[in-house]
N, C-alpha and C positions, 0 to 999 in steps of 0.2 A: 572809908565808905566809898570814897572815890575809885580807889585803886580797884574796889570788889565788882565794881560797876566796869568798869574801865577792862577787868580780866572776863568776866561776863559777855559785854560785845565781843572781846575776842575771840570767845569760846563759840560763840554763836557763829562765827565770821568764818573760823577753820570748817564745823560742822556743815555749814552751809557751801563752804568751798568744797567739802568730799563729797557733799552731794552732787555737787553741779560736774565734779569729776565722773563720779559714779555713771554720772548719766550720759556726760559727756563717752566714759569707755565703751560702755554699752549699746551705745550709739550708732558708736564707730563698727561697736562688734556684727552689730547687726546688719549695718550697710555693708563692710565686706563679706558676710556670710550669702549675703541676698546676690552680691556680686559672683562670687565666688561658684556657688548655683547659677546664678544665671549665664553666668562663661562656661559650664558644662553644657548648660540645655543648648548653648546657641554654638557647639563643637559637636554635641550629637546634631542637633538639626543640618549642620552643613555638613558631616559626614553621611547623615541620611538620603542629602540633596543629591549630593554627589554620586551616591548609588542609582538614586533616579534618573537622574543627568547621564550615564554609563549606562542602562538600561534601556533608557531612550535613543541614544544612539547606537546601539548596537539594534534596534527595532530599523531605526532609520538606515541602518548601513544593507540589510538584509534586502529592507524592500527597493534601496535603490540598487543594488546587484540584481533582485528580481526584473522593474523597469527596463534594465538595460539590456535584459537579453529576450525582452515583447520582440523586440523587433528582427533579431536574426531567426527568432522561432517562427514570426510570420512570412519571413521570405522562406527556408527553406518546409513550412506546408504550401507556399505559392509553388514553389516548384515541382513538389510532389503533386501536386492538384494538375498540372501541367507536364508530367511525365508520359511520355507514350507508352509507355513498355509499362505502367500501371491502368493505361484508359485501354489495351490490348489484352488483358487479362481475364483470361477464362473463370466463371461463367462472368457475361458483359453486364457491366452496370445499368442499373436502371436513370431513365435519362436525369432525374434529380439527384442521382449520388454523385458525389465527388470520389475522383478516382485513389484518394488518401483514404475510400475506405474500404479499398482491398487488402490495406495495412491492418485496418480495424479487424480485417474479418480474420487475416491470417493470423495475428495472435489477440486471441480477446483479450479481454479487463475484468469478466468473469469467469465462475465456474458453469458454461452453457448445457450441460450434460444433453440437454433434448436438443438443440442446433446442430452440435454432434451428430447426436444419434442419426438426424434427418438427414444431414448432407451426408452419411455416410449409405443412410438407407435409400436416398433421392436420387442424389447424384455419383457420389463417388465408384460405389461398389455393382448396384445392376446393369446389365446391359440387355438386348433380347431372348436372350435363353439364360446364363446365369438366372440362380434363384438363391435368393438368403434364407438358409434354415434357423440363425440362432442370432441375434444379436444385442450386446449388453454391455451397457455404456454407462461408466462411473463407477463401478465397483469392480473389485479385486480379482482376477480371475487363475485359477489353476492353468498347469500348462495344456491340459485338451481343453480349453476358454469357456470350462464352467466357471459359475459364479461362486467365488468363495464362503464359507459361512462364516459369517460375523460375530462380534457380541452388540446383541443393540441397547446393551445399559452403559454404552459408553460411545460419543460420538468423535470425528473428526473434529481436529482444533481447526479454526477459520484462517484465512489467508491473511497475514498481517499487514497486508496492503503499504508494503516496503518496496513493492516493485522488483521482487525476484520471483523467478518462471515458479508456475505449478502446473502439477499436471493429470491429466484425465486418463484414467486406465479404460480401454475397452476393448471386447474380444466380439469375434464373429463367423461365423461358418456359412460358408456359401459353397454350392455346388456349382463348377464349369465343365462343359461337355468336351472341351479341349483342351490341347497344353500350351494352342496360341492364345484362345480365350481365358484362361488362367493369369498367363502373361501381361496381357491386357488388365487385366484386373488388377494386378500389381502395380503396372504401370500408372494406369489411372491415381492410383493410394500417392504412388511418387510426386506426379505433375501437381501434387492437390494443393492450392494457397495456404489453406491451411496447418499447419507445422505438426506433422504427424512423422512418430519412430515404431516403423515394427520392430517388436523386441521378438516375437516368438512367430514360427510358421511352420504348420505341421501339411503335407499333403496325404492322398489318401486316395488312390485310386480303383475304381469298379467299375465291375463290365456285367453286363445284363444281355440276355439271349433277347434278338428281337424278332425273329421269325424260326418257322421249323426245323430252317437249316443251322440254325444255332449261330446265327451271324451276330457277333458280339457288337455292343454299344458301349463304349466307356465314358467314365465321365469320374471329374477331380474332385473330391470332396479340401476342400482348405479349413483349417484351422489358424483363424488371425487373430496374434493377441499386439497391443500394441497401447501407444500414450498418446495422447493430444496435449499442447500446450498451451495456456490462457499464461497473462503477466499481471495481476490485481494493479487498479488503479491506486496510484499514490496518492492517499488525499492531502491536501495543503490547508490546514485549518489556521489560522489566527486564535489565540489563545490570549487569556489572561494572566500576567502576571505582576503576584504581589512581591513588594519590595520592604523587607523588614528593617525597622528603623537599626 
């Protein structure tokens, strides 16, 4: 009876010890499984960091190459503000311009098609007898500088504002009563600040009876087709970016 007793705690004693194994393994399995995860999450988290980190300084490297060159940009507009041969520039500035905006004027930052149009009908092209018969500014023109037909179910693509030239097509007829005033007229198109290419020039000469004796009057009909230049401003935006873990 003793012995059966005696085998019994035993049995009891191993049972109890594979449990406390059991528990013990399971234990174990669990704290390195939890380990195991959690050394993953904290190898993405500092690989994630580290792109942030990289991100970040590449932010900071840009805007401090940006900084460093404020100041050689504002010495040479001091200069240019301080130029003679810009404050001597025909037509003269009005006395609150600065003279850095005869730069402006000579190549814009938009598409001005009416500023065009004006300085060409204002300034550039009349004189006291010259008269402009036709002119038309921004659109396409044939080689006698009519205006070409269009499709208007379909428009121009805009200026990518990348900072490469574009340009303003315009054509114009003007009549001069000489071939020095003609001359003149050209010359004027040349001296103009503003960055103009004649591409095309057609003359045309007539003569009209002015009294009984049939004493002739001539006079040059011109056909000018040609481009203006604008440079779109580049814009500098600050942007959002996201960093994927």
């Amino acid at each position: 009876m003793a012995d059966r007793n005696v085998a019994l705690v035993k049995r009891q004693q191993i049972e109890k010890a594979g449990r406390m194994m059991f528990a013990a393994v399971a234990g174990a399995s669990v704290i390195v499984g939890v380990t195991i995860v959690g050394s993953i999450f904290m190898g993405r988290m500092l690989v994630f960091n580290s792109k942030i980190i990289s991100a970040e300084n590449k932010t900071v490297a840009v805007l401090k190459a940006d900084n460093e060159v404020v100041p050689t940009l504002r010495d040479n507009v001091r200069k240019l503000n301080s130029d003679e041969s810009l404050m001597n520039v025909p037509p003269r500035l009005k006395k609150d311009e600065l003279p850095i905006r005869v730069i402006l004027d000579a190549l814009p930052d938009s598409e001005n098609d009416v500023a065009l149009g004006a300085s060409l009908q204002d300034v550039l092209l009349p004189n006291d007898t010259s008269s402009i018969q036709n002119l038309n500014v921004g659109a396409p023109t044939n080689d006698d500088g009519s205006a070409v037909a269009t499709d208007t179910s379909t428009t121009a693509a805009p200026a990518t504002g990348d900072g490469s030239l574009q340009t303003i097509p315009f054509s114009v007829d003007i009549t001069a009563h000489s071939p020095q005033e003609a001359l003149n007229i050209l010359t004027r198109l040349q001296h103009s600040i503003r960055a103009i290419n004649i591409t095309s020039l057609k003359l045309e000469m007539s003569s009209t009876p002015t009294n009984i004796n049939f004493s002739a009057k001539s006079s040059i009909t011109m056909n000018i087709s040609g481009v203006a230049y604008y440079q779109p401003a580049v814009t500098l935006d600050l942007q959002d970016t996201t960093v994927e873990p």
